[in-house]
ZAMARGU-4260 file (C-alpha; in steps of 0.2 Angstrom, whole numbers, plus 5000, padded with zeros to 4 digits):
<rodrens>
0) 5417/5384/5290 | 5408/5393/5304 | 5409/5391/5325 | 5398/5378/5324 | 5405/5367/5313
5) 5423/5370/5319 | 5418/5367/5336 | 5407/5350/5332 | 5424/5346/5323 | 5433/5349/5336
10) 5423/5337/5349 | 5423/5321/5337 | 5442/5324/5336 | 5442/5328/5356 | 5435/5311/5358
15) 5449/5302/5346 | 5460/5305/5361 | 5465/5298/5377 | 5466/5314/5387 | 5458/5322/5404
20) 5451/5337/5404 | 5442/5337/5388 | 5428/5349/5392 | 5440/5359/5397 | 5449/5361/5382
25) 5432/5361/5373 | 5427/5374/5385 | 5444/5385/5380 | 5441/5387/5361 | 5420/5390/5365
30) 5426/5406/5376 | 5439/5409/5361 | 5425/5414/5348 | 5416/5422/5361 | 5429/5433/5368
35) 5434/5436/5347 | 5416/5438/5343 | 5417/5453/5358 | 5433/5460/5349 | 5426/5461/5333
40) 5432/5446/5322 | 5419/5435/5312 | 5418/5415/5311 | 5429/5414/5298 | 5446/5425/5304
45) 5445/5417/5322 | 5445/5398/5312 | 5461/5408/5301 | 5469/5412/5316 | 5467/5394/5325
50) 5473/5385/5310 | 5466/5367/5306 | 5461/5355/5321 | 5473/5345/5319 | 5484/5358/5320
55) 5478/5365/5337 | 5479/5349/5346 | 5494/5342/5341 | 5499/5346/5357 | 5487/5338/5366
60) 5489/5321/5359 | 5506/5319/5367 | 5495/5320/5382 | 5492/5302/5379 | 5508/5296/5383
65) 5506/5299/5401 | 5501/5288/5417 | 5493/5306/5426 | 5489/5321/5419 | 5475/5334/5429
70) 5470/5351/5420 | 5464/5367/5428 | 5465/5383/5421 | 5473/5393/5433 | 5487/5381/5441
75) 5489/5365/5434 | 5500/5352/5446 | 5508/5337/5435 | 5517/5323/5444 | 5530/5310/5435
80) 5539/5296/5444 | 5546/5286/5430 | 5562/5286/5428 | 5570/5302/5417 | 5588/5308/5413
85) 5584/5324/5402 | 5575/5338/5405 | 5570/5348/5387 | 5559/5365/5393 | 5551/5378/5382
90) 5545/5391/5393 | 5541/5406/5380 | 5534/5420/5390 | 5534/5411/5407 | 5544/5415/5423
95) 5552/5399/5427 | 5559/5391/5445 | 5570/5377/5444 | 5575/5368/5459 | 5574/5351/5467
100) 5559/5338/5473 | 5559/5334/5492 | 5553/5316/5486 | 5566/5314/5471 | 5552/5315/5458
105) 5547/5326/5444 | 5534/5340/5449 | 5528/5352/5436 | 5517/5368/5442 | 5510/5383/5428
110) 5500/5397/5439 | 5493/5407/5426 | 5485/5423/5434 | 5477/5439/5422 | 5461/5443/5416
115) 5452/5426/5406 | 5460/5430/5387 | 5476/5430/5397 | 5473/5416/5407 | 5466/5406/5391
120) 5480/5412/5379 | 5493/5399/5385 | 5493/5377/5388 | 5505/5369/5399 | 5509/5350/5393
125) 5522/5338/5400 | 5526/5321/5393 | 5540/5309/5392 | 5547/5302/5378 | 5559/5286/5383
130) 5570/5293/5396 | 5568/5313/5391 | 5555/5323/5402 | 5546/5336/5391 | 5539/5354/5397
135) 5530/5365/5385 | 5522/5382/5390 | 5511/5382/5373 | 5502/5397/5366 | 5484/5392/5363
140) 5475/5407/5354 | 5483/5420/5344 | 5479/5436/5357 | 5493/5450/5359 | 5490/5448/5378
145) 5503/5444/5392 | 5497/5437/5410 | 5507/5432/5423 | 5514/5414/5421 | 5525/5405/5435
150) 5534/5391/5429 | 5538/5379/5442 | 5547/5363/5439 | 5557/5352/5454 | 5568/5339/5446
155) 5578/5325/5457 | 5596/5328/5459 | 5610/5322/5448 | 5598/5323/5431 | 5611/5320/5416
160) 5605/5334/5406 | 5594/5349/5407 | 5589/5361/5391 | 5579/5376/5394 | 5571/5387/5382
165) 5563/5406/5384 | 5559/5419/5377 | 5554/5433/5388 | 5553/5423/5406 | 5563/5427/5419
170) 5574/5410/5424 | 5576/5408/5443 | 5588/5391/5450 | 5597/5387/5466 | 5604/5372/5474
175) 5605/5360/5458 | 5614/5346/5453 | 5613/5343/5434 | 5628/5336/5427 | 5626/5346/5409
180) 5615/5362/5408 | 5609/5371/5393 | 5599/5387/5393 | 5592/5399/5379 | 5586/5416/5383
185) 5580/5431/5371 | 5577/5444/5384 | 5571/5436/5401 | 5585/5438/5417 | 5594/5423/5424
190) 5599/5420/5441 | 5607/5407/5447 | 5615/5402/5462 | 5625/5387/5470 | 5624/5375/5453
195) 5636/5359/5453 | 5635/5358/5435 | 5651/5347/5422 | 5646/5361/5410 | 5634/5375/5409
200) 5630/5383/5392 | 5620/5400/5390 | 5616/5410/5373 | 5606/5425/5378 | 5601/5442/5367
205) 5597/5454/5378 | 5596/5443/5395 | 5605/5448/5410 | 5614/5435/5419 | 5620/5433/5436
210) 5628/5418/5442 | 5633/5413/5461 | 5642/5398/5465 | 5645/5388/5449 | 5657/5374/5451
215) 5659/5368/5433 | 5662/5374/5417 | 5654/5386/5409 | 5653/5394/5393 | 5642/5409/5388
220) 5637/5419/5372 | 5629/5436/5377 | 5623/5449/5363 | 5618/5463/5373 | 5615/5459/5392
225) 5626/5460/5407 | 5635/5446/5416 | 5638/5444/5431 | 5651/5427/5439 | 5654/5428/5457
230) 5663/5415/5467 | 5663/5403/5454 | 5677/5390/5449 | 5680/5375/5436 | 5693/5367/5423
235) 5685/5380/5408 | 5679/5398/5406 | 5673/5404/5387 | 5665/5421/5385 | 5658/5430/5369
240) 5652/5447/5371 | 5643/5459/5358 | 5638/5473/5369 | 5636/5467/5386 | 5648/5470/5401
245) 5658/5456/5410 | 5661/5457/5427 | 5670/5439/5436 | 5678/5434/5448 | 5682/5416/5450
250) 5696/5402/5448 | 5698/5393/5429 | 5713/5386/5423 | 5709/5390/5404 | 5700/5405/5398
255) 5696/5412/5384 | 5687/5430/5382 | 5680/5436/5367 | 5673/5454/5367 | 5668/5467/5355
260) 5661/5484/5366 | 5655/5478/5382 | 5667/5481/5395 | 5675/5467/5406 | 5679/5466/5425
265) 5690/5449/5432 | 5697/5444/5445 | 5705/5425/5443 | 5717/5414/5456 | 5728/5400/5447
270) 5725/5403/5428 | 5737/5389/5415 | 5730/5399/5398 | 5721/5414/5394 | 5715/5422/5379
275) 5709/5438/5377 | 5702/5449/5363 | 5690/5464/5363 | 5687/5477/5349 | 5682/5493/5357
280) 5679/5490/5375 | 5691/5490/5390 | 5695/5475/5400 | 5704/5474/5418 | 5711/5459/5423
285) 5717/5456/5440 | 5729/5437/5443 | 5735/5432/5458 | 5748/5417/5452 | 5764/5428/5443
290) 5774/5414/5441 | 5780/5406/5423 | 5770/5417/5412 | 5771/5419/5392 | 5763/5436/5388
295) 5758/5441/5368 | 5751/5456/5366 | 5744/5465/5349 | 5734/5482/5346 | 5729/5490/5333
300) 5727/5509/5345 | 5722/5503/5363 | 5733/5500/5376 | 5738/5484/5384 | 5746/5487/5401
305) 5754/5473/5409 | 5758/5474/5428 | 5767/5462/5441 | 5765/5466/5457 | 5763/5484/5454
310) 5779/5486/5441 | 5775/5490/5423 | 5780/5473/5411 | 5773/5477/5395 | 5768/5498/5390
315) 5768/5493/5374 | 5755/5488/5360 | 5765/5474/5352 | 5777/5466/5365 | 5782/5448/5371
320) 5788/5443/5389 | 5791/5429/5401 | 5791/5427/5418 | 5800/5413/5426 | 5799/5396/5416
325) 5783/5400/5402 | 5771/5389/5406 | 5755/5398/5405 | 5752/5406/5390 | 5743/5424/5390
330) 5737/5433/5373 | 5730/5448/5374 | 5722/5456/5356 | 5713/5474/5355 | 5710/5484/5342
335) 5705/5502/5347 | 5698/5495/5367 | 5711/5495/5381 | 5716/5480/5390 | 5726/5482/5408
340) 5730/5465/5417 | 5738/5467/5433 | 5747/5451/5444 | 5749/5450/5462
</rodrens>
């Protein structure tokens, strides 16, 4: 098959579906085999690279499903108002902002900026599915270029769930209310501040993470980037840390911290039960309620220094102690890292 016969193809399957912006798409994979013609490909490894027709618009047809959909190649607005619970995003390479619609709708914004491979290397489609709203940053064409995408999307307040995908994009949220929150992250930063949230879960690789002003749970697995929880609070705090440091400080009644190098800063308030393990890193933690504690703690050759109120409680590596009536269980597990925790 050559251009012309993939692209007359193309346009009798273009015209099976209910979508705008058809020459525009048409238009996209015209300026494909002409900006592959100009790196040097032939007919047929361009047609390799795209894959079968059918293939290639799969994601178009969910187009179909929608009451408003406009295309432009370089920002491309999307308006929903039917009514949706979950948000599902896949972002891949793009910057996203997620924050709240003045109006309590659903607004979806992708500003695409770079030279035209860049600009024509990447789709944006939104669609609903029953009550879940779907983003997708799609890549179209199988160029090793990046541009400059901004992922905007404003959702209504108290949205039941929200899960976000990305791959390298930057994630960027303030002022939400979402009652559960679910982000993936391979090596784009995440910031968030003031989020009323029942839970938040993160699993990043490399992501760094700052987080202001979390009321809720949270729950975070981190391979290599740093964390950073300030003036947060909730009922449940769970850590799990390759290489990454921690640095918190905050008020959860149950936490649990697993960590294998990375180093970990906390401060806490009222604490009912903590956990704590790390393999080779240090962790200082810093209580302020001393009162009806259970201490455990077990090294292989760190330290695990226990101080109350500036006395030493534990010197030990293997050593049990209570304060006052042992309510609040404490265990704290190292194996060559050092572990200080120190109650006002």
């Amino acid at each position: 098959m050559n251009k012309d016969e993939y692209l007359r193809r193309l346009k009798n399957r273009l015209n099976d579906l209910n979508i705008d912006g058809k020459d525009e798409i048409y238009n996209d994979f015209t300026n494909h085999f002409e900006i592959g013609h100009q790196n040097g490909l032939s007919d047929e490894e361009l047609i390799e690279n795209l894959g079968s027709i059918d293939e290639v618009l799969e994601s178009y047809e969910s187009l179909s499903r929608q009451e408003k959909i406009t295309v432009d190649h370089h920002n491309q607005p999307k308006e929903f108002t039917n009514k949706i619970t979950h948000v599902n995003v896949q972002a891949r390479h793009a910057n996203t902002t997620l924050k709240h619609s003045n109006d309590n709708g659903f607004h979806v914004d992708l500003y695409k900026d770079g030279k035209l491979p860049e600009r024509l290397n990447h789709t944006l489609t939104a669609y609903q599915e029953e009550e879940t709203f779907f983003v997708n940053v799609l890549p179209l064409f199988p160029y090793k270029s990046h541009g400059d995408y901004e992922l905007t999307i404003q959702v209504p307040k108290n949205l039941d769930s929200i899960h976000l995908n990305s791959s390298s994009g930057d994630l960027h949220g303030s002022d939400l209310i979402i009652h559960q929150i679910e982000i993936h992250s391979a090596s784009g930063d995440i910031n968030l501040d003031e989020i009323h949230t029942e839970q938040l879960s993160m699993e990043v690789a490399s992501s760094d993470v700052h987080i202001n002003k979390l009321s809720g749970n949270c729950e975070i697995k981190s391979a290599s980037g740093d964390v950073r929880i300030s003036k947060s609070y909730g009922k449940k705090l769970i850590y799990n840390n390759a290489s990454g440091d921690l640095d918190i400080d905050g008020d959860y009644l149950y936490i649990k911290l697993n960590n294998v190098s990375g180093d970990v800063n906390a401060e806490f308030k009222t604490v009912e039960q903590m956990n704590v393990s790390t393999t080779s890193g240090d962790i200082n933690i810093r209580i302020d309620n001393s009162d009806n504690l259970s201490i455990d703690t077990h090294s292989l050759s760190g330290d695990c220094d226990v101080y109350l109120k500036g006395k030493d409680v534990i010197t030990n590596r293997n050593q049990s102690v209570t304060i006052g009536e042992p309510n609040t269980p404490i265990k704290l597990n190292t194996v060559s890292g050092d572990i200080h925790l120190d109650m006002a």
